[in-house]
KEKE-3310 file (N, C-alpha, C; in steps of 0.2 Angstrom, whole numbers, plus 5000, padded with zeros to 4 digits):
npx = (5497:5496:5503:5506:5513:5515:5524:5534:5527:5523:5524:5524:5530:5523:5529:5539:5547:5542:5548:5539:5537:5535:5535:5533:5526:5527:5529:5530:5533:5540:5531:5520:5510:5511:5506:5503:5489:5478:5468:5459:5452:5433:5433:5435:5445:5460:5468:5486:5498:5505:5514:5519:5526:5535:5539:5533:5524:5514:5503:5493:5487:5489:5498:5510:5524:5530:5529:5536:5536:5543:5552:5561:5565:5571:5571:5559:5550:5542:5542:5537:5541:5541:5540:5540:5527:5509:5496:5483:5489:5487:5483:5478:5490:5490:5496:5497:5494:5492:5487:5483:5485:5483:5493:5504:5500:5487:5473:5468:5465:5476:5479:5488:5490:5490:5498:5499:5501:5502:5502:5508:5510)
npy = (5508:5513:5513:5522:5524:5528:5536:5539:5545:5548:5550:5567:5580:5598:5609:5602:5591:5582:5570:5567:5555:5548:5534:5532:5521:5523:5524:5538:5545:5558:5567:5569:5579:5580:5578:5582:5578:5580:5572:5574:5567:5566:5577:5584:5580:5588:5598:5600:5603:5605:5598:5603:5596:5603:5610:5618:5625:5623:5629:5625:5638:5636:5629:5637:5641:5634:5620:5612:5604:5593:5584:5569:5566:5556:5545:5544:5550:5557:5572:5578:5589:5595:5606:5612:5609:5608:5604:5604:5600:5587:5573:5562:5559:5558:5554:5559:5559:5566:5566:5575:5575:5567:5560:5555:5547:5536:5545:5555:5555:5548:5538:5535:5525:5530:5538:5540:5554:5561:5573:5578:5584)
npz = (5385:5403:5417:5435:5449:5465:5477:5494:5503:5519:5539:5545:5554:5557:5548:5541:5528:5515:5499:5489:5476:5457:5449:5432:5418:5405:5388:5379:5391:5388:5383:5389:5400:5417:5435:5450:5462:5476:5489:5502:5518:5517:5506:5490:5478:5473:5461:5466:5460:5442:5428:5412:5397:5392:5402:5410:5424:5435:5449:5465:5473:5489:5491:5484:5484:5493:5487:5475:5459:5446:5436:5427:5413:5409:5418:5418:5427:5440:5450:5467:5479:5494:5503:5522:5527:5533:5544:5535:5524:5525:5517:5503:5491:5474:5457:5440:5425:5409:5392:5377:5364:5349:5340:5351:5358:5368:5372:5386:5405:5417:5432:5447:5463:5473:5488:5506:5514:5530:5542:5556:5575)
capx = (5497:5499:5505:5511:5515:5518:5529:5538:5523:5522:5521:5531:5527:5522:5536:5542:5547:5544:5547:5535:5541:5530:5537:5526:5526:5523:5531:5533:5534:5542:5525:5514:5509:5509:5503:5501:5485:5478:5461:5458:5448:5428:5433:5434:5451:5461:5475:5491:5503:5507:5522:5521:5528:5540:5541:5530:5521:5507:5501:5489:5487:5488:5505:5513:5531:5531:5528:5539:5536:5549:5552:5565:5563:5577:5568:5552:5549:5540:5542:5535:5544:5532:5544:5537:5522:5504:5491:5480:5491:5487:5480:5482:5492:5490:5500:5493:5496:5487:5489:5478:5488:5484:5498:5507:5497:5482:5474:5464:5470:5478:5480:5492:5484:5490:5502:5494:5504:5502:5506:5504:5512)
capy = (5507:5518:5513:5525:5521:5533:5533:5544:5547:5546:5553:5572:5586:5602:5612:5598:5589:5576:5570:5561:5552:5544:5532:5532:5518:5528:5525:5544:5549:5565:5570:5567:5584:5576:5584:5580:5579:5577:5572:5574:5566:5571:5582:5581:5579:5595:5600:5604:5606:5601:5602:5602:5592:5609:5611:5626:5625:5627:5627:5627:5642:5635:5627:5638:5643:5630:5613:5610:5600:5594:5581:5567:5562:5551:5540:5543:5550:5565:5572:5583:5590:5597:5609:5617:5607:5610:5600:5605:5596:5578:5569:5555:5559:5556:5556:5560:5560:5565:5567:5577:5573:5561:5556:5552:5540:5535:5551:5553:5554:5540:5540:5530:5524:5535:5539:5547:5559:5565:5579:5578:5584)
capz = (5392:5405:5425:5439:5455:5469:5483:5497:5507:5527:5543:5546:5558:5552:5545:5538:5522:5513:5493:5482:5469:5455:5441:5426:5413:5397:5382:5379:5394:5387:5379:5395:5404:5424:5438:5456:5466:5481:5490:5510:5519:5515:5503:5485:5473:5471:5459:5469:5454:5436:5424:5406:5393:5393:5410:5412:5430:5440:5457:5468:5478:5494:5490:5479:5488:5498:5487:5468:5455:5443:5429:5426:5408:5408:5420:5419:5434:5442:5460:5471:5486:5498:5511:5526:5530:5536:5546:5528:5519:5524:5510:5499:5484:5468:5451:5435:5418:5403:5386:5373:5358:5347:5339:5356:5362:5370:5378:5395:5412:5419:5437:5452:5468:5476:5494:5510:5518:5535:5543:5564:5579)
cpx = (5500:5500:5509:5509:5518:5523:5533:5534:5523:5520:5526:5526:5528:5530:5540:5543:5548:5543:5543:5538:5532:5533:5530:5531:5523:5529:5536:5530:5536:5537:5522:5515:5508:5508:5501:5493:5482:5470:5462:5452:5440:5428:5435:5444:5452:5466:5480:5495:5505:5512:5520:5525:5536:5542:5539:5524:5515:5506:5496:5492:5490:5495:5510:5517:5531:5532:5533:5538:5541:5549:5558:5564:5565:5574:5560:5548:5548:5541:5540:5537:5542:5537:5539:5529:5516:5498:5485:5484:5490:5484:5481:5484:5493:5493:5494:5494:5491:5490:5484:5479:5488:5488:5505:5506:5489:5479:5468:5469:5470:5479:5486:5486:5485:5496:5499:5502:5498:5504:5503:5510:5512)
cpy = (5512:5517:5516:5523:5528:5529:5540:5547:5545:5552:5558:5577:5590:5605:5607:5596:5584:5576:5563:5559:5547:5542:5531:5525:5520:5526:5532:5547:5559:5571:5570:5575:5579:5580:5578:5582:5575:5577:5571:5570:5568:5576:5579:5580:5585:5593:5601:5606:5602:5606:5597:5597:5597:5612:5618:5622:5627:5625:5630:5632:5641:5631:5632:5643:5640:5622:5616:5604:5601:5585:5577:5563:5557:5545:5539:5544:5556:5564:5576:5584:5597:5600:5613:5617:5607:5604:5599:5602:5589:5577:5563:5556:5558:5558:5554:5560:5560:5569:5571:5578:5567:5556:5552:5547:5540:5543:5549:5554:5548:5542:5533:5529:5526:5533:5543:5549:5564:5569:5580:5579:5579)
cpz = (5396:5413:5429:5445:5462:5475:5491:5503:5515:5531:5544:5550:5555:5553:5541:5533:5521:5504:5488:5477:5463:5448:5437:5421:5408:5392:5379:5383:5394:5387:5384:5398:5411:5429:5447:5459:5471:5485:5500:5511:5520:5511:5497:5482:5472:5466:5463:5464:5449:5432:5418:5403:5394:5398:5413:5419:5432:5446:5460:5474:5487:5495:5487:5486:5491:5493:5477:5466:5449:5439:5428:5420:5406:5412:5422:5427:5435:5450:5462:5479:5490:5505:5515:5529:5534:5538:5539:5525:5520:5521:5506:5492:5480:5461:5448:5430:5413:5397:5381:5366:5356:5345:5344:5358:5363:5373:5382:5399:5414:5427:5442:5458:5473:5485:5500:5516:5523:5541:5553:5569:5584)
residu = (UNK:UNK:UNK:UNK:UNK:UNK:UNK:UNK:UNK:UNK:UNK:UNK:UNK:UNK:UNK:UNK:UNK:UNK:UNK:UNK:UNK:UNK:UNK:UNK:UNK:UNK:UNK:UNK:UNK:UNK:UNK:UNK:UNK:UNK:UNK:UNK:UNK:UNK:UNK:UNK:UNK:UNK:UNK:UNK:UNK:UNK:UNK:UNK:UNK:UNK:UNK:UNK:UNK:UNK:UNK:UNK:UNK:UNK:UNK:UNK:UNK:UNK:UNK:UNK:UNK:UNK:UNK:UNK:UNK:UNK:UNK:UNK:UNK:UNK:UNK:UNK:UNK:UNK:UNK:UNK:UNK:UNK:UNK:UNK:UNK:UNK:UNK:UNK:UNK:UNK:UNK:UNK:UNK:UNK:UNK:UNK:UNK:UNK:UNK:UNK:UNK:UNK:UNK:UNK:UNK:UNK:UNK:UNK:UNK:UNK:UNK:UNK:UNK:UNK:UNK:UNK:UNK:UNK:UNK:UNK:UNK)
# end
């Protein structure tokens, strides 16, 4: 079984910041590759950024030097702190977690229901 839950999301003016949080109910947590993404209004589901098992990263374009993703394995817990803020970043945020190891567990993407972050003067 796999349950995450986000959180951290609201209302900030651009340049500004704010930090996602997403607990995960996984078992082995450790093992899950998780990843943030986001969906606007009208527009489809993107990547903004995911961190390995090993904590090797990625990021979308459009964030990268402004937004970090980072890993609490101890509580099972991913975050993403989103500085510097842009009217293009409003969205409704989404955690993610998948697995492509058998032995771990289940595999598939599992998803949260997500946080809307918006971003307005």
């Amino acid at each position: 079984q796999v349950q995450l839950v986000e959180s951290g999301g609201g209302l900030v003016q651009p340049g500004g910041s704010l930090r996602l949080s997403c607990a995960a109910s996984i078992r082995n947590f450790p093992m899950y590759s998780m990843a943030w993404y986001r969906q606007a209004s009208g527009k489809q589901r993107e990547l903004v950024a995911r961190i390995t098992r090993t904590s090797i990263t990625n990021y979308a374009d459009a964030v990268k030097g402004r937004f970090t993703i980072s890993r609490d394995d101890a509580e099972n817990t991913v975050y993403l702190q989103m500085n510097s803020l842009k009217p293009e970043d409003a969205a409704v945020y989404y955690c993610n977690a998948n697995n492509r190891i058998s032995y771990v567990g289940v595999t598939g993407d599992f998803w949260g229901q997500g946080t809307q972050v918006t971003v307005s003067s």
